[in-house]
C-alpha atoms as one frame of an Amber mdcrd trajectory, in Angstrom:
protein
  89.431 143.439 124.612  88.482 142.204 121.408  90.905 142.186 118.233  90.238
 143.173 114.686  91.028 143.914 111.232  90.244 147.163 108.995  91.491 146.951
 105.556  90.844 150.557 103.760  90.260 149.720 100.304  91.006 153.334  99.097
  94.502 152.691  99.819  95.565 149.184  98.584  97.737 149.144  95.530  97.363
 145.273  95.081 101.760 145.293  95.840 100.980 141.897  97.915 103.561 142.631
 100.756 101.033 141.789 103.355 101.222 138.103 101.624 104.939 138.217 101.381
 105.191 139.449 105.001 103.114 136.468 106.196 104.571 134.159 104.558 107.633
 135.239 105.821 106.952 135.492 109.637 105.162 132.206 110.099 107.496 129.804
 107.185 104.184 129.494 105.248 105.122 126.973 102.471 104.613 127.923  98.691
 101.255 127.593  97.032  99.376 127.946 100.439  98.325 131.303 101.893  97.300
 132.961 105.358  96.817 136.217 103.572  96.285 137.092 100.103  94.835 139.452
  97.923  92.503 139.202  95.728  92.354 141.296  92.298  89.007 141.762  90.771
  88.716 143.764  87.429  84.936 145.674  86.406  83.621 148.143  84.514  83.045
 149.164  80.412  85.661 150.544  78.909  86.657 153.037  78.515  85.196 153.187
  82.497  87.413 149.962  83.978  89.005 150.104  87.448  91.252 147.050  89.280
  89.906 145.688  92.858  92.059 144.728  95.351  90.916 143.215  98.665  92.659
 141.289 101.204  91.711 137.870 102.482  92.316 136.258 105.497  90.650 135.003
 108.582  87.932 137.201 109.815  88.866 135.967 113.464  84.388 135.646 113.958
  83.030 136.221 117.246  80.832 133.670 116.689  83.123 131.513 114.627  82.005
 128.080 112.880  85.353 127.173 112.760  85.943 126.273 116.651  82.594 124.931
 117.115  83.521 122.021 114.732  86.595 121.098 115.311  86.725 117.762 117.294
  89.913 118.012 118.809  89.572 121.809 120.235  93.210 122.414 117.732  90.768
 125.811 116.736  89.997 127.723 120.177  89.473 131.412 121.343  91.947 133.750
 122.985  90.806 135.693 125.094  91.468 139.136 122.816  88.998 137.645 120.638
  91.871 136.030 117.966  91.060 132.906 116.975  94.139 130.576 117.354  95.087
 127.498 116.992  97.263 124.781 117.886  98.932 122.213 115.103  99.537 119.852
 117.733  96.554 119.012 118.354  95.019 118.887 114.831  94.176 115.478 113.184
  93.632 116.958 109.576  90.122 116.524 109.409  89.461 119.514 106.972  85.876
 120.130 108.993  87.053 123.809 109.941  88.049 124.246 106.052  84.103 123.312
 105.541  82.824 125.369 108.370  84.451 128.522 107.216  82.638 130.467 105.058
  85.906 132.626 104.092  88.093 129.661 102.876  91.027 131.083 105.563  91.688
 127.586 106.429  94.012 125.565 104.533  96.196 122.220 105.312  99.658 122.868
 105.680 101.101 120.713 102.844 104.302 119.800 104.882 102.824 118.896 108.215
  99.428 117.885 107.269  97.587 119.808 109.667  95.348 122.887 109.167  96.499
 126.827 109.507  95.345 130.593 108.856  96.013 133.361 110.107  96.476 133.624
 114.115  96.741 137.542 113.984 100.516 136.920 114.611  99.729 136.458 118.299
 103.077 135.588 119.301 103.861 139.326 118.438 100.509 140.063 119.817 101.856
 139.072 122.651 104.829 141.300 123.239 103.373 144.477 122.186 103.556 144.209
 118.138 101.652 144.556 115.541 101.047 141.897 112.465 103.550 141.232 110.063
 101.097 142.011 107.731 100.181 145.781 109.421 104.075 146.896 109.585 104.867
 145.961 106.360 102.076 147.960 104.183 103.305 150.917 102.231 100.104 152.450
 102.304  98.928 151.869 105.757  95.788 150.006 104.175  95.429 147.424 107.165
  94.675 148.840 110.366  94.675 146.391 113.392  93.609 146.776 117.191  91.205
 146.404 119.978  87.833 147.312 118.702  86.971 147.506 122.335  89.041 150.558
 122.934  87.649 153.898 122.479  91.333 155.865 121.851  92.267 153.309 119.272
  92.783 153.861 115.628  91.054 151.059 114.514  87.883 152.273 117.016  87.630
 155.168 115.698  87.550 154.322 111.893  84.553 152.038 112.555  82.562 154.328
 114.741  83.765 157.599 111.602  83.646 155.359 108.744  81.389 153.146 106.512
  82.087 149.624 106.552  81.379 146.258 105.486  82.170 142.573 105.673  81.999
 139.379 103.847  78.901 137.189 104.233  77.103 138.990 107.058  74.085 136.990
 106.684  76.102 133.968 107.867  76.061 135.410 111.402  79.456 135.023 112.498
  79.966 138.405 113.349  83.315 138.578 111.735  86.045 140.898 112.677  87.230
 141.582 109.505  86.125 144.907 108.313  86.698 146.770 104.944  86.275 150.553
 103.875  85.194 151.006 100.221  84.401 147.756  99.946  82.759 146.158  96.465
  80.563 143.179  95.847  82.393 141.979  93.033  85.352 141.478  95.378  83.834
 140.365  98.558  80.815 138.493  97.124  83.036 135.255  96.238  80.166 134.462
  93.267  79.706 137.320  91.669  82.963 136.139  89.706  84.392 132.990  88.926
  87.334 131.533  90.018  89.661 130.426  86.692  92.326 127.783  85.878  95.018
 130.111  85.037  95.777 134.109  86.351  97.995 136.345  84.638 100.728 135.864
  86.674 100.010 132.063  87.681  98.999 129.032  86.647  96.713 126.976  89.438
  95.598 123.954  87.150  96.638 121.401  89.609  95.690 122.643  92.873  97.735
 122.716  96.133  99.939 121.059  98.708  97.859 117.838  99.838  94.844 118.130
  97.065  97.195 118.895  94.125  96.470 115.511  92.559  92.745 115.636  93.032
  91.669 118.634  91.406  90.998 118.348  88.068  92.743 120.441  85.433  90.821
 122.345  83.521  91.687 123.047  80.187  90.655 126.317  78.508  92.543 128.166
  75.953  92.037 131.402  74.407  89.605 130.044  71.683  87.331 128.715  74.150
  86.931 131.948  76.625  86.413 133.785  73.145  83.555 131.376  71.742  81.609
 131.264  75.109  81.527 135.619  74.928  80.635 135.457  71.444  77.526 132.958
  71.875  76.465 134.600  74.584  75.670 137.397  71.596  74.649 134.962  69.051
  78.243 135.331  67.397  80.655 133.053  66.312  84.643 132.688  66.479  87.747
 130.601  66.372  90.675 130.871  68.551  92.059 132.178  65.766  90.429 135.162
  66.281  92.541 135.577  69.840  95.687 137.004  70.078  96.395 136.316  73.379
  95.569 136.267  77.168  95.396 139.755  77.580  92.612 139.907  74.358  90.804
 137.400  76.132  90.341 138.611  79.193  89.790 142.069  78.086  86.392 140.864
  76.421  84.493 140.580  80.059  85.930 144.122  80.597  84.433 145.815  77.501
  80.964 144.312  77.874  81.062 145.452  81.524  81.401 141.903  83.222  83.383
 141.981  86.342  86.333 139.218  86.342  88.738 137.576  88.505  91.984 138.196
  87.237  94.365 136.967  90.357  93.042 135.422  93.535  94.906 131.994  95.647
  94.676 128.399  93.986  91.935 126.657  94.531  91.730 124.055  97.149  89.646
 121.270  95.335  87.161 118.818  96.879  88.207 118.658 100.551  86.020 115.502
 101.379  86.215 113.374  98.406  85.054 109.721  97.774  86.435 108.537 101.516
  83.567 110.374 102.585  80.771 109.321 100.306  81.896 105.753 100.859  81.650
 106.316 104.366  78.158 107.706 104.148  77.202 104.704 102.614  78.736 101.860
 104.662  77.807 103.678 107.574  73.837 103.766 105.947  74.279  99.622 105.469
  75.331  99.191 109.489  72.947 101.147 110.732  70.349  99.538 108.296  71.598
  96.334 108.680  69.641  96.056 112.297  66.833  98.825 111.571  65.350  96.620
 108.897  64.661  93.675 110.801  64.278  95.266 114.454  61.832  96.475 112.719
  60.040  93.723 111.653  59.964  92.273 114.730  58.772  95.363 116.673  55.443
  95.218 114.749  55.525  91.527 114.218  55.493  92.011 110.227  57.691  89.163
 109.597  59.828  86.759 110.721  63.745  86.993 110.489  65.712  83.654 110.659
  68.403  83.111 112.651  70.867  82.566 109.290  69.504  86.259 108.281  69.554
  87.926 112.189  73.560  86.665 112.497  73.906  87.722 109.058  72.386  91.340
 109.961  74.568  91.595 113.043  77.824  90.669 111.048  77.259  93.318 108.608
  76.391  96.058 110.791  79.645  95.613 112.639  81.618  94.799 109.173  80.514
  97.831 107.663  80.703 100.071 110.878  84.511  99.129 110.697  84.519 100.203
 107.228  82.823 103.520 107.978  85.779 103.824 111.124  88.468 102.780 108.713
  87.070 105.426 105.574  87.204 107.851 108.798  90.632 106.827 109.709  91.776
 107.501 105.738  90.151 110.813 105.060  92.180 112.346 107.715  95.216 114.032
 107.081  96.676 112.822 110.489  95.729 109.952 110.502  98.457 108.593 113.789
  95.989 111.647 115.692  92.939 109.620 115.437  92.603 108.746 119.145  92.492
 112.562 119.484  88.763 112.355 118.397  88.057 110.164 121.784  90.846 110.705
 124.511  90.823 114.838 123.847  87.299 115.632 122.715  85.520 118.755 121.766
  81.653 117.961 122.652  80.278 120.631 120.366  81.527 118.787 117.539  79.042
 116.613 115.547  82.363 114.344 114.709  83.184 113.942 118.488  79.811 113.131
 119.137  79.538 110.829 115.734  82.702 109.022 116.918  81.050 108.037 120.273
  77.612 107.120 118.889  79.479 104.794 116.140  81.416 103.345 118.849  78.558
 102.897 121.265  76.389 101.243 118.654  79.203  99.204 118.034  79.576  97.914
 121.613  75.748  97.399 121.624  75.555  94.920 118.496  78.465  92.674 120.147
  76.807  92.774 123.134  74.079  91.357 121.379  75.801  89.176 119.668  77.337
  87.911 123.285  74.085  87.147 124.722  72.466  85.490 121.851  75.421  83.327
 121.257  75.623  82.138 125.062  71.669  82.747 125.237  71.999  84.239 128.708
  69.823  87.474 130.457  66.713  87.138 127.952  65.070  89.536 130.530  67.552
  92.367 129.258  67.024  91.770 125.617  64.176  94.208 125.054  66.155  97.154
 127.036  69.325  95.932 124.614  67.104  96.083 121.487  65.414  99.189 122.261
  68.511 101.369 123.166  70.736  99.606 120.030  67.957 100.913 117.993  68.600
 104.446 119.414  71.357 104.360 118.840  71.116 102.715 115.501  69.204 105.838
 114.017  72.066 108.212 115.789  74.636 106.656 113.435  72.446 107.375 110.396
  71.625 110.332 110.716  74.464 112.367 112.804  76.236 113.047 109.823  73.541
 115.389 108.742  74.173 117.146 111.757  77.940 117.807 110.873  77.155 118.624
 107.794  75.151 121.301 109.068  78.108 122.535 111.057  79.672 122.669 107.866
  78.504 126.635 107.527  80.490 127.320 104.742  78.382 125.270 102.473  74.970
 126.129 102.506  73.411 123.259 100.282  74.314 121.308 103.108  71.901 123.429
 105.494  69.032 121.890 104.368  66.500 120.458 107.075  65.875 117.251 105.401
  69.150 115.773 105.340  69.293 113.505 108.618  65.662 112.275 107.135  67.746
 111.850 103.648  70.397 110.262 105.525  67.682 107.606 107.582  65.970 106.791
 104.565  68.922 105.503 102.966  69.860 103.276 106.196  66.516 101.624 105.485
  67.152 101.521 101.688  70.523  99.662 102.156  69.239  97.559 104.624  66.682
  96.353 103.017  68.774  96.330  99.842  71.654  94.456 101.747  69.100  91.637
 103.035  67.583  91.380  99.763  71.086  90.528  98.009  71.342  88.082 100.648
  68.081  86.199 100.151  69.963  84.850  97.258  72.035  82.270  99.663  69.843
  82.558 103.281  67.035  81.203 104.114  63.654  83.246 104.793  61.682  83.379
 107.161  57.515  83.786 107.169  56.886  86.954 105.581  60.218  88.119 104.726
  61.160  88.813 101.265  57.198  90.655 101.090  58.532  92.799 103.904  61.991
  93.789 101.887  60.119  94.422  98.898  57.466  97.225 100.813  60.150  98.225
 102.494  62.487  99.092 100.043  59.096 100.444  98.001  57.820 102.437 100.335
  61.754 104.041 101.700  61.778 104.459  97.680  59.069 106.685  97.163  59.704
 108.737 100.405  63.253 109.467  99.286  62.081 110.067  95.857  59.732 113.143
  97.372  62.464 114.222 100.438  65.261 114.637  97.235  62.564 116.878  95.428
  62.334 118.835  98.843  65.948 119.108  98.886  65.914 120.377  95.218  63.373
 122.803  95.573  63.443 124.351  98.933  66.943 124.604  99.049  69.160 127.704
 101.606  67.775 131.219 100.042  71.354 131.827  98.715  72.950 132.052  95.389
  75.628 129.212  96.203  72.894 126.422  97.078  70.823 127.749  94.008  74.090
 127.039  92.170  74.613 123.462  93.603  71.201 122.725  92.839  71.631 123.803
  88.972  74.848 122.337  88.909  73.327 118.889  89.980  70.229 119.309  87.678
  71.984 120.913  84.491  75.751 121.060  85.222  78.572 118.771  85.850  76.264
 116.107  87.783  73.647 115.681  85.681  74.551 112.437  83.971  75.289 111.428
  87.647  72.386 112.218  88.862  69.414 111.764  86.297  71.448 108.186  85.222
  72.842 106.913  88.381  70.901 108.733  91.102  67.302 108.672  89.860  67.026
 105.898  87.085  69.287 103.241  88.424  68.973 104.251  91.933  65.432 104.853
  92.159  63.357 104.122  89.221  64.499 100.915  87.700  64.128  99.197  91.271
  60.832 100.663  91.779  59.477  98.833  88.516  61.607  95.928  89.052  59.616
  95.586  93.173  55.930  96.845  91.506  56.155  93.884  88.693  58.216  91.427
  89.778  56.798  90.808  93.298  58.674  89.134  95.823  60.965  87.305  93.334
  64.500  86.653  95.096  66.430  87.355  92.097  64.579  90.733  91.146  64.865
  91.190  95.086  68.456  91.266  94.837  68.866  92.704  91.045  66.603  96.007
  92.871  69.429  95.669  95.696  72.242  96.269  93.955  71.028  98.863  92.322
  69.690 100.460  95.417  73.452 100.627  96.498  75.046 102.113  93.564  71.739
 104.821  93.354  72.940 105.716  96.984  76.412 105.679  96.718  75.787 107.874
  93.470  73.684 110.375  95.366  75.801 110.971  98.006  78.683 111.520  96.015
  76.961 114.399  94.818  75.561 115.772  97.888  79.160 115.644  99.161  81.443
 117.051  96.445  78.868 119.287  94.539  78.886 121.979  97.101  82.286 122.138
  97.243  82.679 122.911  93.571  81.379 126.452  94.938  83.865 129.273  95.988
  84.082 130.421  99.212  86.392 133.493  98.178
């Protein structure tokens, strides 16, 4: 048995009682959505025609959605729906990322994250979806694929179908008839700040205050048409919304005209932050375990307790910036008492906590210098686990299917060369006040050179050989040219790269300069991963 969706495009009249319906049946609040439809306008006039395609969840067969979520709140049935349970959820917005169909949204009221369950409660007891009953034009067709006699069987095996984002391989079970690019292919149009029947400026439910309003009036949507053919206008020249948006229709550009609000930027500066304190603990003991693995210098005992306090400070930050960024916070324990092991945040949760027990266990047998036969085994496996906690965010990340900038290969090696950035740049601020030991500040300087140059080379890897899809080509021209370019070429690069580079090659091993390159160091990382967090979410996933 294995349910799914048909929606025959030659039959919806955009009349949204499929939206009403569901909003109705499961008490959906207002500005959030489990179904919608989406209204897409194209052609050259005289020639223009009106889209209409409904969105939901695509209920996968191999869906990105469960395999993320730490807490299991996301799970199969065994009719193939993909359910989910509220009580469960701790609001960590990963499904929201994983999806590649934005069905997932949090539920402004209770903080936790819905879609559409395929009304299995009426599932259940022999009904169909709200959403199926209530069309006027029978244009959604539900049932088990699996069964030869059914309607919705026989449609796929008579007719011509397609779905969104097959080369994503979920295998969704979402299927349309008639289906057009400009509907289903969430880029070939733009989502805008204001519909014709709506104003979204603000965002929704939990986000509503984070997404930025953007304000365009008529003027402005005329004089970006005209340059594009070397003309020139005034707003004066509108008349209204309707003369506006009819210019992408008579020069043949397809345009979004009514589609849900936007959702904003899910994982916001909690998660950048958390990128970076987490980069500083794990760096904190890479730097000078190190050192003494290859004997390149010595660290004294003020800078080894000094290591060891800030890789446990700053892996409580990283807990308490994971703690904050969830919408359930009270739920966190969720993560560790009710685990879901495919999840790279389940697994991240343990590794931080591990590493966390290792370092005080250190810090135990140092203290009360006892079982000096067992510090090598203690060193070795904290260093394990030391690189885990950089890099096993890249691994979520890559969960994250929804947003394929995030794909790339060379993120956990991004993600370890910053540990060994802000280590190096933490101990170097700290040279200021600590005393060094033979060999030390020369080893922070070629270490922060050398993780310099190599994360120099692994960003222009990341740049240029992003995911073969429009939406990373668009992050990576949005970070280059766009919104993040000041960010980037000022904060990332120059501060965060460059001027510490010249300040290491001519300044030597100069304590001050040491530190000055430190700080910097910090705010280039910080800077860069703010970007490689929120940029990809600036791209539409419907």
């Amino acid at each position: 048995m294995r349910y799914g969706f048909i929606i025959d495009n030659r039959k919806c009249i955009g009349c949204h009682a499929c939206t009403t319906a569901c909003k109705a049946e499961h008490a959906v609040p207002v500005g959030v959505n489990r179904t919608w439809v989406k209204q897409v306008e194209k052609g050259e006039f005289p020639h223009t025609r009106r889209l209409f395609s409904v969105m939901r969840c695509n209920h996968c067969t191999d869906a990105p959605c469960v395999e993320i979520c730490p807490v299991e709140a996301l799970f199969f049935r065994d009719d193939g729906i993909v359910d989910f349970d509220k009580n469960r959820c701790i609001g960590c917005k990963s499904c929201m990322q994983a999806c590649p169909y934005d069905a997932l949204y949090i539920d402004p009221e209770n903080h936790t994250a819905a879609k559409c369950n395929y009304c299995a409660h009426r599932i259940d007891i022999g009904l169909e979806p709200a959403c199926v009953n209530v069309c006027p034009e029978h244009a959604i067709i539900s049932g088990d694929m699996d069964d030869p006699n059914s309607e919705i069987s026989q449609l796929l095996g008579r007719e011509q179908v397609s779905v969104r984002k097959a080369a994503k391989g979920t295998t969704p079970n979402l299927f349309y008839i008639n289906g057009d690019e400009a509907s289903l292919n969430p880029v070939a149009t733009e989502k805008q700040d204001a519909y014709f029947w709506s104003e979204q400026s603000r965002g929704v439910g939990h986000y509503a205050k984070f997404t930025e309003k953007l304000a365009f009036s008529n003027g402005d949507v005329l004089q970006a048409v005209m340059e594009a053919n070397n003309q020139s206008a005034t707003a004066g020249e509108v008349a209204g919304n309707g003369a506006a948006r009819s210019i992408d229709i008579l020069m043949g550009k397809a345009r979004r005209v009514y589609d849900a609000p936007d959702k904003g930027v899910l994982w916001g500066w909690e998660v950048s932050g958390y990128v970076l304190t987490k980069a500083i603990a794990a760096g904190a003991f890479l730097v000078p375990m190190l050192a003494m693995l290859f004997g390149w210098a010595q660290a004294s005992t003020h800078t080894f307790w000094w290591g060891i306090a800030a890789a446990l400070g700053f892996l409580g930050a990283t807990g308490l910036l994971l703690v904050k960024d969830l919408d359930r916070p009270d739920r966190f324990l969720n993560v560790l008492l009710r685990p879901h092991w495919s999840s790279w945040l389940v697994r991240g949760g343990y590794i931080i906590t591990v590493y966390g027990g290792l370092l005080t266990l250190i810090a135990v047998l140092r203290w009360f210098e006892v079982a000096e036969a067992l510090m090598p085994v203690v060193y070795g496996l904290t260093a394990v686990f030391a690189v885990l906690a950089a890099v096993y965010t890249a691994f979520l990340f890559a969960q994250a299917k929804g947003r394929d900038f995030w794909q790339s290969p060379t993120l956990s090696l991004h993600m370890l060369v910053h540990s060994f950035m802000a280590g190096a740049a933490f101990f170097g601020i700290i040279s200021l006040f600590t005393t060094a030991g033979e060999g030390w500040l020369p080893y922070l300087r070629l270490i922060l050179m050398v993780s310099l140059v190599v994360n120099l080379l692994t960003i222009l890897v990341e740049l240029t050989t992003t995911h073969p899809t429009k939406e990373a080509k668009l992050v990576v021209k949005m970070i280059l040219h766009g919104r993040y370019r000041s960010l980037f070429w000022t904060g990332g690069i120059l501060l965060g790269n460059l001027l510490p580079l010249a300040l290491l090659a001519f300044g030597g091993a100069c304590a001050n300069l040491l530190a000055l390159a430190g700080i910097a160091v910090l705010a280039g990382i910080y800077a860069t991963e703010k970007i490689w967090v929120e940029a990809p979410q600036k791209v539409q996933l419907s």
